[in-house]
C-alpha positions in Angstrom: 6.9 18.7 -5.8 4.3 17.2 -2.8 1.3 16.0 -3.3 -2.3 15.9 -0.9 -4.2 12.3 -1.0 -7.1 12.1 0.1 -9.2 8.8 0.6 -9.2 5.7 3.2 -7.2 3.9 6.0 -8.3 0.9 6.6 -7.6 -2.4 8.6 -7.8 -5.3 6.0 -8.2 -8.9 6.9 -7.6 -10.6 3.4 -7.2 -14.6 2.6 -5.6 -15.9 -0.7 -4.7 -19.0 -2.0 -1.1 -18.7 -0.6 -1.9 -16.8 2.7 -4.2 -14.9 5.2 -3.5 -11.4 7.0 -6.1 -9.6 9.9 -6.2 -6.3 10.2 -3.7 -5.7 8.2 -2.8 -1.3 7.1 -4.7 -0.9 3.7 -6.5 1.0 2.4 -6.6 3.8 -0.5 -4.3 6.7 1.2 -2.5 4.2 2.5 -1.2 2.2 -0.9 -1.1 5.5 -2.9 0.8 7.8 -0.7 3.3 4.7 0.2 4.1 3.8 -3.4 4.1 7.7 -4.5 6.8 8.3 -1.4 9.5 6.9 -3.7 9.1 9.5 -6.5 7.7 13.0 -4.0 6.4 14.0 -0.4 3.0 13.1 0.2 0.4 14.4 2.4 -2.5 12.5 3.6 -6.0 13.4 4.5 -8.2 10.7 5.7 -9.7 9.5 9.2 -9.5 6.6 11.5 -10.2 5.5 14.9 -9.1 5.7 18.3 -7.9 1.9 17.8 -5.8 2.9 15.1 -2.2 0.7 16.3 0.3 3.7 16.4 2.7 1.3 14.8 0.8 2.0 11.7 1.1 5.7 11.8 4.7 5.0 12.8 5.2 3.4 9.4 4.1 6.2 7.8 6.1 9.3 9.6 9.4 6.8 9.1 8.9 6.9 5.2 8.3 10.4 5.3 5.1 10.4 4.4 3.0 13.7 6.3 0.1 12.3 8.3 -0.8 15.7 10.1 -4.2 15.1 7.8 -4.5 11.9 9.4 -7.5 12.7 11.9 -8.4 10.3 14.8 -11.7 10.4 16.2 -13.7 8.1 18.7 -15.2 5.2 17.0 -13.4 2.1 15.5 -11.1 2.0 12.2 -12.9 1.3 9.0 -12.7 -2.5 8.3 -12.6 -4.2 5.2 -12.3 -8.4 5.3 -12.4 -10.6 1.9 -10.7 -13.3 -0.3 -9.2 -14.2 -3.3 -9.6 -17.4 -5.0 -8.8 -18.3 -8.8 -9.0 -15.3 -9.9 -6.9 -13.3 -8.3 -8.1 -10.0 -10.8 -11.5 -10.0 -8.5 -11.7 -9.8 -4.9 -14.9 -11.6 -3.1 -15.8 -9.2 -0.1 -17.1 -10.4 3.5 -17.5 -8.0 5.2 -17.6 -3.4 5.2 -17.3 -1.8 8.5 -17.2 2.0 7.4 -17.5 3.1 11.2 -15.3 6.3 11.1 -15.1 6.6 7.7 -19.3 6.8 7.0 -19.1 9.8 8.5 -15.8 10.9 6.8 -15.6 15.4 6.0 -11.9 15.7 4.6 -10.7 18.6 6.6 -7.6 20.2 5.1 -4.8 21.9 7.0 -4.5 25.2 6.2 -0.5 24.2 5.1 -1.7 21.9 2.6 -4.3 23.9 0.9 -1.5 25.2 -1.3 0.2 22.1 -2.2 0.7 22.0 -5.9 -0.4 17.9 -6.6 -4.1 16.8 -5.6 -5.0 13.1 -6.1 -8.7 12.1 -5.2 -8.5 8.4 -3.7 -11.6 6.4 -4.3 -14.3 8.4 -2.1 -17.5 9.4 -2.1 -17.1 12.0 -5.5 -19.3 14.4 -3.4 -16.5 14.9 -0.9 -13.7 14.6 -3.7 -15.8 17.9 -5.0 -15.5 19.3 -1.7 -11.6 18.7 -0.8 -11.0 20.8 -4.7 -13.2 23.9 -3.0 -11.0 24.0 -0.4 -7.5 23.9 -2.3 -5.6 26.6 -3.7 -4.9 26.2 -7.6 -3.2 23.0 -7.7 -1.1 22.8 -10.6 -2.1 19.2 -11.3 -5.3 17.0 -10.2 -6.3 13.2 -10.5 -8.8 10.9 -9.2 -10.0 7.5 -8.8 -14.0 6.0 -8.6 -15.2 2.4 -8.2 -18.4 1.1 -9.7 -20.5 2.4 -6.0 -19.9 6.0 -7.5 -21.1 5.3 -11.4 -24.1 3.3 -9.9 -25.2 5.3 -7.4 -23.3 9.1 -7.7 -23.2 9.5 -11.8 -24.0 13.4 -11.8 -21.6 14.7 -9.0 -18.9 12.3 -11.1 -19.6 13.7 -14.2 -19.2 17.0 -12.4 -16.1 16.0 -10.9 -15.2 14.7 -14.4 -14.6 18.0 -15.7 -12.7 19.5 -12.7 -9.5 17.0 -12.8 -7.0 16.7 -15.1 -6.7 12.7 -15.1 -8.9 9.9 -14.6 -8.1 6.2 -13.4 -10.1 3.7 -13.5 -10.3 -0.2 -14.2 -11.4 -1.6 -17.3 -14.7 -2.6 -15.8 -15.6 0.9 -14.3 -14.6 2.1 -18.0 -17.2 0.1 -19.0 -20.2 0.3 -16.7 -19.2 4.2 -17.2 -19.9 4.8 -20.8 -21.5 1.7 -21.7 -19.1 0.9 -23.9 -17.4 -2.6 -24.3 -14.4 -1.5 -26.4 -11.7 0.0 -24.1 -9.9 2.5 -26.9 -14.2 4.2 -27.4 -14.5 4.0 -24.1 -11.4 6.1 -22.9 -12.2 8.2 -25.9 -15.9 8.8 -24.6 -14.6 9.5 -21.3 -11.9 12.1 -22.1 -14.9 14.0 -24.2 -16.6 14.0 -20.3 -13.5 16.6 -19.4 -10.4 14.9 -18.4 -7.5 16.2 -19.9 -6.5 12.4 -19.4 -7.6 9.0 -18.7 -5.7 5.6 -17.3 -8.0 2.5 -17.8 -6.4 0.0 -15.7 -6.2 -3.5 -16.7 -4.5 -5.8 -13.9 -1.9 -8.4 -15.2 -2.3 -7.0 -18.5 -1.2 -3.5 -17.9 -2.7 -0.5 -18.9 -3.6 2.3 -21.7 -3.2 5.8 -21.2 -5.3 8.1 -23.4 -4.9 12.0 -23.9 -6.3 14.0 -26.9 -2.2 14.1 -28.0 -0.7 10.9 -27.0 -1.8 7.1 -26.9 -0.1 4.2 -24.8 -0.6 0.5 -24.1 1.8 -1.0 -21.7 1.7 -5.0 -20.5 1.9 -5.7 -16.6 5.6 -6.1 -15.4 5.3 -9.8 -15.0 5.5 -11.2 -11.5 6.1 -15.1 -10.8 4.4 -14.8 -7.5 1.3 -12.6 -7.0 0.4 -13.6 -3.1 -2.1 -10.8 -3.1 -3.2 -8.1 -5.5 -5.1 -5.8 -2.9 -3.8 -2.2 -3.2 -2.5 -2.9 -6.9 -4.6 -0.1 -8.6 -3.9 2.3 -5.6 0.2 1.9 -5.5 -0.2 1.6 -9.6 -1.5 5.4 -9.1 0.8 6.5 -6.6 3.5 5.7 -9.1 1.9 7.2 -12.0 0.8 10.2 -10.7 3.8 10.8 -7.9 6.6 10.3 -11.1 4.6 12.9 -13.4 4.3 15.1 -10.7 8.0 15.1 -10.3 8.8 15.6 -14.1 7.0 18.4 -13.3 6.2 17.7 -17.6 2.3 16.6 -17.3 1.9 16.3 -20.8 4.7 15.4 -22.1 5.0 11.9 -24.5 8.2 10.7 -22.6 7.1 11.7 -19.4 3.6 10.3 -19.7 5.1 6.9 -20.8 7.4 6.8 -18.1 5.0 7.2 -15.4 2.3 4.3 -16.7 5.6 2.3 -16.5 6.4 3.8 -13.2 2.9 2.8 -12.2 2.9 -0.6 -13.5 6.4 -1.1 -11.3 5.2 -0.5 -8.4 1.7 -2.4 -8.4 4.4 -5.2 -9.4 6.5 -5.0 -5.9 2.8 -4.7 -4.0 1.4 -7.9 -5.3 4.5 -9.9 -4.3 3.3 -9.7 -0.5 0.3 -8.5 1.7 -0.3 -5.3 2.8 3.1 -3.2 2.7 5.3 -5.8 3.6 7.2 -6.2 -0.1 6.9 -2.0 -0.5 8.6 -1.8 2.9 11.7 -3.7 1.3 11.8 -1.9 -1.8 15.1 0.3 -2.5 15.1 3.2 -6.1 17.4 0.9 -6.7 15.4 -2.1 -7.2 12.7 0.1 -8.7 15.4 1.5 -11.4 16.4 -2.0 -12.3 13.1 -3.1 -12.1 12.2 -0.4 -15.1 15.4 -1.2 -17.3 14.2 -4.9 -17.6 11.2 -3.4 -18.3 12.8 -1.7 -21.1 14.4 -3.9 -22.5 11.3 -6.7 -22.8 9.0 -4.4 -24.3 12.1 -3.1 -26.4 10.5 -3.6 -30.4 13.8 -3.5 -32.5 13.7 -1.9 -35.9 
């Protein structure tokens, strides 16, 4: 079953303690629709520039990932440079060049307007209102925000809150959401706001998913070498979302817990290198064995 994405493509120039990248492919679309590739077809809306390297887009076609959304107009590729020190939970930014992307109005193909999967990438929730009005009873909708949005857009999210059917967001947005520090209130708060489901994201410690029927805490898949975490939450939602959508069983215990786990996997292979480069290596091999050690540490006998 496909799914539409819509959000950014960017050109990230990113420094760690064990590396540096410029102009690397990033970005929201970019992360989400690669790591949801493994589990369904993707589409992608989102605009970039004439300098766009074709190489990228290339990328993209080869994994079979749709980018007839992809719009290129004049103007440069949104730009996004920062670092990573000790912390490798909390980026430091440089420098935002929107460019292309300030101006961004998702325009839909008409032969994606019926695709059954929606997920809202981390936009402006004004246009992540719009793209809904334009698509054709999707069976299935989810979205993404970042702290700009609660600070500066908090009545078109709260309307957007009640149009989709789950929310992700970190453990910090869940907080400077509702105002409240506990996470299990919090994702209880939020769900009472109109989700039918909320995913507060929590880095290397994993993640809780929250419905009104079904409660789970997974830990982080844990990864000896986390060279850069950019993209994390993105690929950890092209996992989640891209595996329910295939179970085609949204609300379904098994298939719920399944998916965080799915999630969690593939924010694992992402941090291992910068940009796509580990996600490019990746086989459903590795991702299968990947989820049966999984298993079998978080196994509780009894």
């Amino acid at each position: 079953m496909s799914i539409l994405v819509v959000g950014s493509v960017a050109l990230d120039s990113i420094k760690t303690p064990f590396g540096e990248v410029k102009e690397a492919l990033g970005g929201s679309a970019v992360y989400f629709s690669y790591a949801a590739s493994f589990f369904s077809p993707v589409r992608v809306v989102a605009v970039v520039g004439k300098d766009f390297p074709e190489e990228h887009l290339k990328l993209l076609e080869d994994k079979g990932i749709s980018v007839e959304g992809l719009e290129k107009v004049e103007g440069r590729t949104f730009r996004w440079t920062g670092s990573y020190e000790n912390d490798m939970n909390s980026a430091r930014t440089h420098s935002t060049e929107l460019n292309v992307f300030q101006d961004f109005d998702p325009k839909i193909p008409a032969k994606y307007q019926n695709t059954p999967h929606v997920f809202l990438a981390n936009i402006d929730p004004d246009l992540q209102l719009r793209v809904l009005e334009k698509m054709k009873k999707p069976k299935l909708i989810g979205c993404d925000t970042m702290n700009l949005w609660i600070s500066t857009k908090p009545e078109s999210l709260e309307k957007l809150l009640k149009k989709v059917d789950f929310f992700l967001l970190n453990e910090g947005e869940a907080r400077q959401l509702t105002g409240i520090t506990n996470l299990i209130k919090a994702g209880k708060d939020i769900l009472k706001r109109g989700p039918k489901g909320v995913v507060i994201k929590k880095g290397e410690h994993g993640a809780i998913l929250m419905t009104k029927k079904h409660f789970f805490l997974a830990p982080a898949y844990p990864v000896e070498a986390v060279l850069d975490p950019t993209g994390a939450g993105d690929c950890f939602a092209g996992g989640f979302f891209s595996s329910l959508a295939r179970s085609g069983k949204y609300w379904d215990g098994t298939a719920l817990r399944q998916s965080v786990i799915f999630g969690t996997l593939m924010a694992s292979f992402n941090v291992e290198s910068f940009s796509l480069e580990r996600l490019k290596k990746v086989t459903p091999k590795e991702i299968r064995a990947r989820f049966n050690t999984f298993r079998k540490h978080t196994r509780i006998p009894g």
